[in-house]
C-alpha positions as CSV (number, residue, x, y, z in Angstrom):
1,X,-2.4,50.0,-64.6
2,X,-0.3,47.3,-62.5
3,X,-0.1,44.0,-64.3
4,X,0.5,40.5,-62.8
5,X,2.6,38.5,-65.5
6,X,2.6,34.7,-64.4
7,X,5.2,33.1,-65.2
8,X,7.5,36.4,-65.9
9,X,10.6,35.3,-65.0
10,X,10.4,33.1,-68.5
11,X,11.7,33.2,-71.6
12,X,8.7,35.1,-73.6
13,X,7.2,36.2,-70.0
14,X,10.5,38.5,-68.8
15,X,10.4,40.0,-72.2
16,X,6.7,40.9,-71.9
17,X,7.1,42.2,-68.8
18,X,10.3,44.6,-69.7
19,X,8.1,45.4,-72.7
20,X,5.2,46.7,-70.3
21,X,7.8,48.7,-68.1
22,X,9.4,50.5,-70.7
23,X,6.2,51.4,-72.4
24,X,5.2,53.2,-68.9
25,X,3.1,50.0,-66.9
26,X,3.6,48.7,-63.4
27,X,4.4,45.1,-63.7
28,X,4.7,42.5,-60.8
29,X,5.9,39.2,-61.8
30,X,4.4,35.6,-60.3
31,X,6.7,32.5,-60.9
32,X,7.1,29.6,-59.7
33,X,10.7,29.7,-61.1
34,X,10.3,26.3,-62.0
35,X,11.9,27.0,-65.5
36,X,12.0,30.9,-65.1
37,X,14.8,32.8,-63.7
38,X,15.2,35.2,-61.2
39,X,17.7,37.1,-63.2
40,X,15.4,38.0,-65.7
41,X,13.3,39.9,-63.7
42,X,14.0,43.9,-63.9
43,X,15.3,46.0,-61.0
44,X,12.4,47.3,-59.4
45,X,9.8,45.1,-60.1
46,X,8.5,43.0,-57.6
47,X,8.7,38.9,-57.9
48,X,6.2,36.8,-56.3
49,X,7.0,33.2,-56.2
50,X,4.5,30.9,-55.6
51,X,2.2,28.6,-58.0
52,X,-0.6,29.8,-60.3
53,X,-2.4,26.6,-58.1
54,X,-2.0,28.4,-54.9
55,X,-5.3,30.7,-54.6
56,X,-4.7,31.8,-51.1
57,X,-1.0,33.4,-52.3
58,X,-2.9,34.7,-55.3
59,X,-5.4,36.3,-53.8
60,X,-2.8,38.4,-51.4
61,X,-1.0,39.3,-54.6
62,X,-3.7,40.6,-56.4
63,X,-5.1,42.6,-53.3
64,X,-1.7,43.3,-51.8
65,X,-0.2,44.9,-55.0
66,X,-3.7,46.7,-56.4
67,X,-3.4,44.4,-59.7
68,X,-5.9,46.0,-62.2
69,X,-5.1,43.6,-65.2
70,X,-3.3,39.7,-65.9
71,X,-1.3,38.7,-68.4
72,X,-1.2,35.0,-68.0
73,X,2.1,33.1,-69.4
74,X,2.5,30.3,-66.5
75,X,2.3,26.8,-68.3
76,X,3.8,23.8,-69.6
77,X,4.5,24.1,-73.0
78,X,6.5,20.6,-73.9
79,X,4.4,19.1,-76.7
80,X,6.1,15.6,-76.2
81,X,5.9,15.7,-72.5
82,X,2.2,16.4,-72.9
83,X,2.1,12.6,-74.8
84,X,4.1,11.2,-71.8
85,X,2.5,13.3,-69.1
86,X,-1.5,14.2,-70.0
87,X,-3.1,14.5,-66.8
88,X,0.5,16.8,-64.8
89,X,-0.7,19.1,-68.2
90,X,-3.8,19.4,-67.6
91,X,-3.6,20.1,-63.9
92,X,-1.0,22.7,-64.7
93,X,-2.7,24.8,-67.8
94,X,-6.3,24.1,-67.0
95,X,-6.9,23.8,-63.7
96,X,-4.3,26.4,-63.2
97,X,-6.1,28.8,-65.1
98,X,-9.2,28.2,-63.2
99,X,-7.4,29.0,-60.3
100,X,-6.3,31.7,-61.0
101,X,-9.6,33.0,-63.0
102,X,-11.4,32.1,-60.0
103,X,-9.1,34.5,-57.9
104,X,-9.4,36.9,-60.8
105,X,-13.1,37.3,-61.0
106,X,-13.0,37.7,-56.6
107,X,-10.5,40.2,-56.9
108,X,-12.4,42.5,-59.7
109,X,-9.6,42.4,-61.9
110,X,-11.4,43.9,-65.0
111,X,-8.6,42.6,-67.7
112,X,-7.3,39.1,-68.5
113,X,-4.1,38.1,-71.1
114,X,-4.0,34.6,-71.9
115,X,-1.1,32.8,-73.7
116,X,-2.5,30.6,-75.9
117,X,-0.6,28.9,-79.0
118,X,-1.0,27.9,-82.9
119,X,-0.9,24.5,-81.4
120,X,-4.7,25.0,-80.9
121,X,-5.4,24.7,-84.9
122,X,-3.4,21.4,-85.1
123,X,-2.6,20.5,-88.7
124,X,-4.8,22.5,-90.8
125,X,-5.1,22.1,-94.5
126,X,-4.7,25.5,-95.6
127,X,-2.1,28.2,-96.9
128,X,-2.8,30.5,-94.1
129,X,-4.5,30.1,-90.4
130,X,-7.0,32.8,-89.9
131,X,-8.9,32.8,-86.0
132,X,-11.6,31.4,-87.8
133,X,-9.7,28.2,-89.7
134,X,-11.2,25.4,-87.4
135,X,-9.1,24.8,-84.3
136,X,-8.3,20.3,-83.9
137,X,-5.5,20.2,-81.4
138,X,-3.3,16.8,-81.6
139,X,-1.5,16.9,-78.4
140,X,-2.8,17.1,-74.6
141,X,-0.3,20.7,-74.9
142,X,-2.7,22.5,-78.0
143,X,-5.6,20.8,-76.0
144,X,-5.2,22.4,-72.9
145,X,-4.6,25.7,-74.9
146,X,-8.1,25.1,-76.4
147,X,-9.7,24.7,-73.5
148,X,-7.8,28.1,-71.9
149,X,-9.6,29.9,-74.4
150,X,-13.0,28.5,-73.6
151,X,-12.0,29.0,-69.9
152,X,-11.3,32.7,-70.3
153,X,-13.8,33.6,-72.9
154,X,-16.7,32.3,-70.7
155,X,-15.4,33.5,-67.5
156,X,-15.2,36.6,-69.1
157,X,-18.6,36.9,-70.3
158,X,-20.2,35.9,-66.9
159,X,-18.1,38.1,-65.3
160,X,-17.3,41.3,-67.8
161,X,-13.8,40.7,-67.9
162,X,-12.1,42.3,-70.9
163,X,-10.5,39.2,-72.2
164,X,-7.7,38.4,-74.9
165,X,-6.4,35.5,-76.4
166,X,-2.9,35.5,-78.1
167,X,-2.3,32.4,-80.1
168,X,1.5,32.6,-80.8
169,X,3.4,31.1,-83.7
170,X,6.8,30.0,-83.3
171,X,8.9,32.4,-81.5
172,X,12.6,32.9,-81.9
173,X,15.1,35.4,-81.1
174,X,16.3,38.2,-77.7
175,X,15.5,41.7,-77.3
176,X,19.0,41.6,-75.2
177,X,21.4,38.7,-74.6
178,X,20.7,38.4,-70.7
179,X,17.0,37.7,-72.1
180,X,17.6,34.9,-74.5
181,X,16.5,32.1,-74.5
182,X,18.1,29.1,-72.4
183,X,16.0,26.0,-73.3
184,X,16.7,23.7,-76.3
185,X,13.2,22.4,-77.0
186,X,13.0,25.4,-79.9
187,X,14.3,24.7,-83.5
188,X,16.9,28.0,-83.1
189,X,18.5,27.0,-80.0
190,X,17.9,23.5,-81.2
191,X,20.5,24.3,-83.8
192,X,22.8,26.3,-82.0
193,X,23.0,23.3,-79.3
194,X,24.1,20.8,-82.3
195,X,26.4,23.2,-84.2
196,X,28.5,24.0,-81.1
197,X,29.1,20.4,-80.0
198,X,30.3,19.7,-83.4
199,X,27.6,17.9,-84.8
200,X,24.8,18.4,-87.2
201,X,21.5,20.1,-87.3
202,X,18.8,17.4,-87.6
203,X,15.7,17.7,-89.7
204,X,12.5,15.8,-89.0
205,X,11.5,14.5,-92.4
206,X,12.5,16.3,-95.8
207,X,9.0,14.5,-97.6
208,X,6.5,16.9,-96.5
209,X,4.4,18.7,-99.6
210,X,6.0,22.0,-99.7
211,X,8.8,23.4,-101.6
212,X,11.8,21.9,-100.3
213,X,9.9,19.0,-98.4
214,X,10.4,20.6,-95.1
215,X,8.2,21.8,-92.6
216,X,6.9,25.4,-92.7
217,X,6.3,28.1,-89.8
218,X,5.7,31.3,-89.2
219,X,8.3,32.6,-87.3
220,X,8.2,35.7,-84.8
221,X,10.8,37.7,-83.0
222,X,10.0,37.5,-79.1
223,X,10.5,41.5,-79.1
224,X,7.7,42.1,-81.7
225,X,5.8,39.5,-79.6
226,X,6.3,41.3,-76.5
227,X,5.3,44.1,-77.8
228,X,1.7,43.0,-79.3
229,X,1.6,42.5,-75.4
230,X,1.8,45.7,-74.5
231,X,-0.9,46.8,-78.0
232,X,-3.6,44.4,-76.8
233,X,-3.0,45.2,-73.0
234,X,-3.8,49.0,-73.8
235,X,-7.0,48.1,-76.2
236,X,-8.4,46.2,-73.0
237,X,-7.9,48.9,-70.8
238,X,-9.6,50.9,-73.4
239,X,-12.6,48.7,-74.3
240,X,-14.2,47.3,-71.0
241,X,-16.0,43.5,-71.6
242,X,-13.9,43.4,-74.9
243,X,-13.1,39.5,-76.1
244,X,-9.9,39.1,-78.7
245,X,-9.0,36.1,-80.0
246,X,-5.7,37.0,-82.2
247,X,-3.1,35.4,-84.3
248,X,0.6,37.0,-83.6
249,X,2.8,36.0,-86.6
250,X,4.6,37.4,-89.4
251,X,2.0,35.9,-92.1
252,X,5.6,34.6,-93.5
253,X,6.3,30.9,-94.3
254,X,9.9,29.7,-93.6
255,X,10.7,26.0,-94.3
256,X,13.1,24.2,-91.5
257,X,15.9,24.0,-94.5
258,X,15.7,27.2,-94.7
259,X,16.0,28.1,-91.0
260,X,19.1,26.0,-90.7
261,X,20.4,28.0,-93.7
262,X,20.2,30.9,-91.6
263,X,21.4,30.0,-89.0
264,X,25.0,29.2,-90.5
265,X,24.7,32.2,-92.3
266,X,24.7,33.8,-89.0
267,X,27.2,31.9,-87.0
268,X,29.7,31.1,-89.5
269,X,29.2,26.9,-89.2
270,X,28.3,26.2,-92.3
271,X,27.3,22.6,-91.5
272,X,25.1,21.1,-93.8
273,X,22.1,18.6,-92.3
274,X,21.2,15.4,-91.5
275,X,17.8,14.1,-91.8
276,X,16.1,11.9,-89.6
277,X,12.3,10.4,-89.9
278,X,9.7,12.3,-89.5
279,X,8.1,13.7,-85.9
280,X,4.6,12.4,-84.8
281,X,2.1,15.1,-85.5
282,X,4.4,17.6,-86.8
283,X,1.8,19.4,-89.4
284,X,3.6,20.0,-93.0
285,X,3.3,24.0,-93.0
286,X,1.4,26.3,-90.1
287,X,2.0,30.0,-91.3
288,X,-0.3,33.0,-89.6
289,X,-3.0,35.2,-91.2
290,X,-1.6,38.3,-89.0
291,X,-4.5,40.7,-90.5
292,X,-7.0,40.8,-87.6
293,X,-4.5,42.7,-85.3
294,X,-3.2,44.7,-88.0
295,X,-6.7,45.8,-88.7
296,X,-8.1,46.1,-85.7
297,X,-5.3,47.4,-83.4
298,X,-2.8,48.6,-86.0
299,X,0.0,46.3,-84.8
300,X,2.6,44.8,-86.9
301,X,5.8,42.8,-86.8
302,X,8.8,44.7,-87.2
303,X,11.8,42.1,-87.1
304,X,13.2,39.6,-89.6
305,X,14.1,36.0,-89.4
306,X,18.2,37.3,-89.9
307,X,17.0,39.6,-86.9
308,X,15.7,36.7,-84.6
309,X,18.9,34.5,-85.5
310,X,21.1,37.1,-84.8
311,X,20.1,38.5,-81.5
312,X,19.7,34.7,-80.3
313,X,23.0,34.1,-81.4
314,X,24.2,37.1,-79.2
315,X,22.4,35.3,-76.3
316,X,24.1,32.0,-77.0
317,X,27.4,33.3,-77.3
318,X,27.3,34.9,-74.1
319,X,26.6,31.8,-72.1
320,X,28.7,30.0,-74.2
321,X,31.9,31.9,-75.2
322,X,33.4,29.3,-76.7
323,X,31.1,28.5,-79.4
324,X,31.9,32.2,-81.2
325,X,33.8,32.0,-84.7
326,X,37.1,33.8,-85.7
């Protein structure tokens, strides 16, 4: 099959789409390389940039490169932007999608990918988040991933896509330094950022109701991540008119204390932090069920939270030099 990734020239987008190469798939990448970089994308493979808003440009990529199946990353992702900036996320994630769906179902693209997040459950009240644990979105972000999923499912079933939904956790960590991560908006690089400019990590609130009074997350290494890609791109092939709707986590809780402990293990800081008031909406504790992939596709995480640390400290270090201990 040949696979358009939108928005592969991303952080989680290049590594899905080096996944999907090295596992034998032809992968053409669409970015508007608003946030992604060209650098990312690997020798051979073919970047289109243009804007998942743009249907006449999709509709020549689809035809023009024989697409037979989408994996859809292109979005805004910034759950604090979405506060300031409701209606620019809706127009990107939503209408985007429909865009792009809409050039989709034209084109007879039989299999669709979507991105979606945990930040469609909101903050549920319970020790672990199955696909069934009700989903109540607090920000315009987790809303617009909601109504992705509504998008996709129904367009599906009019149309007899085979349709997936991935609802990601919070993802840390490179499969190879020139793939890491360059943004600061995640808690890992978050730390990094603060530890290499001398000052010290920050927590959000240490009076939540769980064992250390920080917040809890499932954390999952972008590799194992790009790899459930590749497991659920290969069941739609398999299973025409299919709809997934999957958690991709580790089923692991790790507190935010706990994180930052990790991370100085790892770098050799050894900065103890500061706390700070609580976040808006930051949920106390958000961990995975990850047992509907593992039983109905057979895939599991393979990595480590020591793992994610260290292979996103690699990445750091090699943009910034400096910051390595003796």
């Amino acid at each position: 099959m040949t696979w358009l990734i939108t928005g592969g020239a991303g952080y989680i987008g290049a590594h899905v789409v080096r996944a999907l190469t090295e596992a034998g798939e032809r992968a053409v990448v669409y970015d508007d390389l608003s946030t992604g970089l060209a650098a990312r994308v690997p020798a051979g493979v073919e970047l289109v940039r243009g804007s998942v808003l743009d249907a006449e440009l999709l509709a020549r990529t689809l035809a023009g490169y024989g697409i037979t199946g989408v994996v859809h990353l292109a979005a805004k992702k910034r759950v604090g932007e979405s506060v300031e900036r409701p209606l620019h996320y809706y127009r990107e994630n939503v209408e985007g999608l429909r865009v792009l769906l809409e050039a989709v179902v034209s084109a007879e693209v039989p299999s669709f990918v979507f991105s979606s997040s945990a930040a469609v459950y909101g903050m549920p009240d319970v020790d672990l988040v199955t696909e069934e644990t009700p989903c109540q979105p607090v920000s315009p972000y987790g809303e617009t991933k909601l109504a992705g999923e509504w998008l996709v499912r129904a367009t599906g079933r009019a149309a007899g896509l085979a349709t997936a939904s991935l609802r990601y956790f919070n993802v840390a960590g490179a499969a190879a330094p020139d793939l890491a991560d360059t943004g600061v908006s995640n808690l890992v690089p978050m730390v990094f950022e603060r530890l290499t400019r001398g000052a010290a990590p920050r927590i959000f609130g240490d009076d939540y109701p769980t064992p250390d009074g920080t917040c809890v997350r499932d954390y999952i290494h972008v590799a194992d991540l790009a790899d459930a890609h590749v497991t659920v791109a290969r069941a739609l092939r398999s299973s025409p008119g299919t709809a997934l709707t999957l958690n991709i986590g580790r089923g692991e809780g790790v507190s935010v204390r706990e994180m930052i402990d990790h991370v100085n293990a790892v770098t050799g800081y050894d900065r103890a932090p500061t706390v700070t008031p609580r976040r808006p909406g930051d949920p106390a504790r958000v961990v995975a069920s990850a047992t509907r992939i593992a039983t109905e596709l057979g895939w599991r995480a393979r990595y480590d939270v020591p793992d994610m640390i260290t292979s996103a400290w690699e990445g750091w270090i090699g943009r910034h030099p400096q910051a390595a201990r003796s």
